[in-house]
N, C-alpha and C positions, 0 to 999 in steps of 0.2 A: 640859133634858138632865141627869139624873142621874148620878151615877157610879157609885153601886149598878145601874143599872138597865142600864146601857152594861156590866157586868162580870159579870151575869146573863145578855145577851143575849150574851156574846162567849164564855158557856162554856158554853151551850148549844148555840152553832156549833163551838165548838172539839172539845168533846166526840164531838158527833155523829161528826167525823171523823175518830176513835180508833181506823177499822176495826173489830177482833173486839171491842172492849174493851163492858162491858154494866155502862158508868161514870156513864153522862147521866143527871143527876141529874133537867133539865126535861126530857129526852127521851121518849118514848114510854116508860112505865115497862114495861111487860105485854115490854118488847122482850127486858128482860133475861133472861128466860125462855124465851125461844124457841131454835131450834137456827140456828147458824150455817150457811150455805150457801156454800161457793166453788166457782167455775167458774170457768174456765183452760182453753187449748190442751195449755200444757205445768204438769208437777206434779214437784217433786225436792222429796223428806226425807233429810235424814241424823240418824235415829234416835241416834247415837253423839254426834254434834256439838251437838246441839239447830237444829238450821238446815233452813228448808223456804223453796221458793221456788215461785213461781205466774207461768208467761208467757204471755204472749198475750191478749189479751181478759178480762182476768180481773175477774168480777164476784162482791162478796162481799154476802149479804145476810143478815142478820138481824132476823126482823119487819119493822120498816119502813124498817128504816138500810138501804141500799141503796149502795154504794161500788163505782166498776167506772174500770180505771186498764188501763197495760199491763202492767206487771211488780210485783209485790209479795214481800219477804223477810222469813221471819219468824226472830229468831236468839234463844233462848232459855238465859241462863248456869244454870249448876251452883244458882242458887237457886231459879230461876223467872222469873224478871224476866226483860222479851221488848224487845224494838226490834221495831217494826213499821215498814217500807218500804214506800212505796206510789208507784209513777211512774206518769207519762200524762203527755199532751199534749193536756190536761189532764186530772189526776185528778177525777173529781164522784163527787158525794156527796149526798145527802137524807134525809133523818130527818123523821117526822113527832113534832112536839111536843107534851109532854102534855096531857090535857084538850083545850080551846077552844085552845090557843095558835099554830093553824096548821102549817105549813111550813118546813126549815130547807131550806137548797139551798147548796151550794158547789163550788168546784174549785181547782185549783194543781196547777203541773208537778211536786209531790211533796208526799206530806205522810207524816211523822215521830210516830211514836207512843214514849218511854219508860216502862214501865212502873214499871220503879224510881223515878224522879225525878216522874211524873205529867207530865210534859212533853210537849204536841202543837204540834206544828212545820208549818207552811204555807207553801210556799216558791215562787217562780215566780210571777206573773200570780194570786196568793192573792186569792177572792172567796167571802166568805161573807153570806147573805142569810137574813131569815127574813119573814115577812106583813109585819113593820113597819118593820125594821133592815137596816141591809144596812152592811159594813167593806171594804174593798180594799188590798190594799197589795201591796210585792214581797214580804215575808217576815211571817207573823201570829203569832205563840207566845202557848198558853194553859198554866197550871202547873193541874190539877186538884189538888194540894197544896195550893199558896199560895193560889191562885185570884187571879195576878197576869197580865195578860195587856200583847201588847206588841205594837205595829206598824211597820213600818219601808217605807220606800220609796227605793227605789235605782235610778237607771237603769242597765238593761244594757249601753246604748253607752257611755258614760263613767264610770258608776261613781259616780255624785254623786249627790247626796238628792237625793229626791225626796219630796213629801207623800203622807202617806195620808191615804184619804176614808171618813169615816164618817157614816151618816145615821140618826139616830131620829126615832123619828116617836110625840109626846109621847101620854099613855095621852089619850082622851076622857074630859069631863068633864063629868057630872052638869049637865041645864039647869038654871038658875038656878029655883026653887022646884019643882023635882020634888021626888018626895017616895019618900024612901028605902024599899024593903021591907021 
């Protein structure tokens, strides 16, 4: 297990689950070009505030990122910079990863997008998975700034740590005398 490769795999999931954001660097690149789709029961903007909110069933899809939760807010200040809200019981998520690299797939009872800060937040029952990796914990934060990420486990009945699980599954290795192309 790598630690580059654990911090590669954890902002590839992190990313993906950025909702609007067209940030994922291993992500389906072609995605960032495509148009954004949201679907909702219920739809409120306030044009004047920067604030829009989406209820009900509400699924957001761009290219292959596919994110669908109950309720999502999006609050956008006087420069640009957004917070993006996303609740479910449980929030999912999937993204297909560039090239060969498979499948990202996740969920949590909220995930947290800052735009300013590059900060994604995973919060609740946080699982993110891709073909070969898979991380769990109660709360997951990835910084697409720093590219520092972080896991935390806590029980909800009492409040007391808890471990997080994480699993790589090391690259395949060349048989012994094949012979390179």
């Amino acid at each position: 297990m790598t630690h580059r490769r654990s911090a590669k795999t954890l902002q590839r999931l992190a990313l993906a689950a950025a909702l609007l954001w067209p940030l994922a660097a291993q992500a389906e690149k072609a995605d960032r070009d495509k148009k954004i789709v949201v679907e909702a029961l219920e739809f409120e903007r306030d044009q004047k505030n920067g604030f829009a909110s989406f209820s009900g069933e509400v699924k957001v899809v761009q290219g292959t990122l596919e994110v669908s939760g109950d309720h999502a807010t999006v609050q956008e200040d006087a420069e640009g910079n957004q917070t993006i809200v996303m609740r479910g019981r449980p929030v999912r998520f999937k993204q297909k990863l560039d090239g060969d690299a498979g499948m990202l797939n996740g969920r949590a009872d909220r995930v947290d997008y800052f735009s300013k800060t590059g900060e994604a937040k995973f919060a609740g029952n946080a699982w993110i998975k891709t073909d070969s990796d898979e991380i769990n914990g109660d709360l997951l934060t990835y910084n697409t700034q720093t590219e520092i990420y972080r896991a935390v486990g806590m029980s909800k009945v009492n409040q007391t740590r808890q471990k997080v699980r994480m699993e790589i599954t090391p690259k395949p290795r060349p048989a012994e005398g094949a012979v390179k192309p």
